[in-house]
Steps between C-alpha positions, in 0.01 A plus 500: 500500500222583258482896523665592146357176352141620541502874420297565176270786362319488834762673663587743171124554546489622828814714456312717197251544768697755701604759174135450360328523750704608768708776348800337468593533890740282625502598915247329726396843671302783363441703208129401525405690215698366252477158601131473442520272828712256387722356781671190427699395833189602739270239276770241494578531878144458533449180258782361634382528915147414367666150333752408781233558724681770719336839635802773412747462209781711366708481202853631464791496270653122597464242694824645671336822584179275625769357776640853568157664536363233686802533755460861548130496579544272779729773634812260425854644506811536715553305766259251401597163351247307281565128409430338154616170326864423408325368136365846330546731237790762634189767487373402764858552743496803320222661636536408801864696475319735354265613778776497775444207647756187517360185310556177648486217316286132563597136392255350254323180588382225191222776379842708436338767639552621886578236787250580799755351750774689366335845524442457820846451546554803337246730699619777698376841740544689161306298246207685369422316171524156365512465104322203428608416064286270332848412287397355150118483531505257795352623829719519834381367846213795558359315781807429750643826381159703567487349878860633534449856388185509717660344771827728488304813404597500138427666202473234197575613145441256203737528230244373224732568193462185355170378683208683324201299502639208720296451878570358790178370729300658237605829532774689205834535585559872571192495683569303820801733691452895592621584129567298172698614222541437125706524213365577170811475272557368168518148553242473816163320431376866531680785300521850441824482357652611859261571809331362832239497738422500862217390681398601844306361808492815669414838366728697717751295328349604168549820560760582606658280205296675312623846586859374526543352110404863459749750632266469831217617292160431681262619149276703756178640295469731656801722327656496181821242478710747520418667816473076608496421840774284672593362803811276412841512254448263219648395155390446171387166379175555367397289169403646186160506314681261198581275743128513687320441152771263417417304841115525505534305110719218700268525744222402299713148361603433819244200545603328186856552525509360851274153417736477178789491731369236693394323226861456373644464823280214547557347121896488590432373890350209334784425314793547800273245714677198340860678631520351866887664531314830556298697714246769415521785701289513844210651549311619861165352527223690424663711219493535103819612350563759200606235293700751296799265529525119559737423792710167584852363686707238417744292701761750504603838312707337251157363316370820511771666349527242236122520433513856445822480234347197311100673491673802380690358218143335369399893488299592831647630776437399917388853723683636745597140649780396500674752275386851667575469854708765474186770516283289679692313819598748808826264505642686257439887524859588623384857393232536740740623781205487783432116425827467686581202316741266643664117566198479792248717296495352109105312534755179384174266624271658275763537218579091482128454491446726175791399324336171456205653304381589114225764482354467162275821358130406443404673139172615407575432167654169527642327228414125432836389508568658872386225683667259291844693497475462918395179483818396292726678663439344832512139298878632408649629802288181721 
């Protein structure tokens, strides 16, 4: 989670940019003349397409609004149901909710991401989508789950949140489905403070995203904005320019921050080798992970728990497993009243197979004792 840890006078830079030379304006469309040309988003849209090797790119106001806009260019809403992974962040059911359509939740498998036998399981008439989430940096099964969604007729959406930069059969994750999103929030590898990103195979699915994020806005040349064109209802989530400059800076580290992280994720795998009680999180072959976290299970949830309490008290805390299911496990989002959680309905498989895990944040700026401190506290608790 090195976003806030690497943002310097680069990005303060960047940001003076738009008021000197860009007259101080703040909204991605128009007012040519006082810009001087300067547009922020379109160049980091572009930079970032041109890096993850992907033909169409748009940016948006969260990784949230990446899921929503990606749902409602695929023409996704009621009466549709679209299936994602019991193991996510509750954005993801949200959208989903959000668009009209009924989410339906997946068991994980030992990538903790979704179980190809158990979305077919879960495959009806009405599914449109699948939401594939790379959870934690680690890619999901892209290959069974691709052959399904062809098979069935599918539309695949990667939630790549926490996957920047990782691949899979040497392609990027957000590249290999119909549409990948991203977050860009404050403690992403990436940030703009808040902020995402889509990426697009198709450019009929680029557009009308495009238009939609927009109030339905299609930017025709050929009239002024005001008299714009349209030929769908929208909503509002574009991004700012302070977030675009802000992103095309990140941008621009992205290369060192990501070989840093796997530089210390490899310094502290060295050191958990000698620890034969545990198990470091799967991986599907062919695939390179984030590695903005360092994933592994114990015999049962009461080591986790007690790793956690113990690593905390030495002054470091464990990320999002096991202390923050609450957000992040389908389980346990009694408030989502379309889940229609219940006794035969409560993803129990997946939940006794997380419980049993520690998810420990990769730093970019890693201290020398951080290793050490993990290393120690399994000694303790083993």
């Amino acid at each position: 989670m090195p976003g806030f840890e690497t943002i310097d006078k680069q990005e303060l830079k960047h940001l003076k940019k738009i008021f000197q030379n860009g007259g101080g304006v703040l909204f991605r469309h128009g007012f040519e003349k006082i810009r001087g040309n300067s547009f922020q988003v379109n160049e980091f849209e572009k930079k970032f397409a041109k890096k993850f090797k992907s033909k169409y790119a748009l940016a948006v106001s969260s990784g949230t609004a990446a899921l929503r806009v990606a749902l409602a260019s695929l023409g996704i809403g009621k009466n549709d149901e679209v299936i994602t992974q019991s193991f996510t962040f509750v954005a993801t059911v949200e959208a989903i909710v959000e668009s009209g359509a009924k989410p339906v939740c997946t068991q994980i498998d030992d990538t903790l991401n979704m179980c190809p036998e158990d979305l077919l399981k879960k495959i009806s008439k009405k599914t449109k989508a699948i939401i594939l989430v790379h959870m934690l940096g680690s890619p999901g099964n892209v290959a069974k789950i691709k052959k399904i969604c062809k098979r069935k007729n599918i539309f695949l959406i990667e939630d790549t949140a926490w996957g920047i930069g990782g691949m899979y059969d040497n392609k990027f994750l957000g590249t290999l489905g119909d549409i990948g999103t991203f977050s860009f929030d404050f403690a992403k590898t990436l940030t703009t403070g808040e902020g995402g990103m889509l990426l697009f195979r198709k450019k009929e699915h680029f557009l009308k995203a495009k238009a939609w994020h927009d109030h339905g806005h299609e930017n025709n040349p050929k009239v002024p904005r005001w008299e714009d064109t349209r030929s769908s209802s929208g909503f509002n989530f574009r991004m700012t320019e302070l977030q675009g400059a802000v992103g095309i800076s990140q941008l621009k580290k992205f290369n060192n921050i990501f070989n840093k992280h796997r530089k210390n994720k490899n310094i502290i795998l060295k050191k958990l080798k000698k620890f034969k009680q545990i198990r470091i999180r799967e991986l599907p072959n062919n695939s390179i992970d984030a590695s903005e976290s360092l994933i592994f299970s114990f015999r049962n949830s009461n080591l986790a728990k007690k790793f956690r309490k113990i690593f905390f008290k030495k002054g470091y805390s464990t990320k999002i497993l096991p202390e923050a299911l609450n957000w992040h496990f389908a389980g346990k989002w009694t408030h989502i009243k379309e889940l229609n959680l219940n006794k035969n309905n409560s993803y129990n498989v997946s939940l006794n197979k997380i419980n049993k895990y520690v998810s420990l944040q990769i730093f970019y700026k890693m201290n020398n004792d951080y290793p050490q401190k993990i290393v120690s506290t399994l000694k303790e608790i083993l």
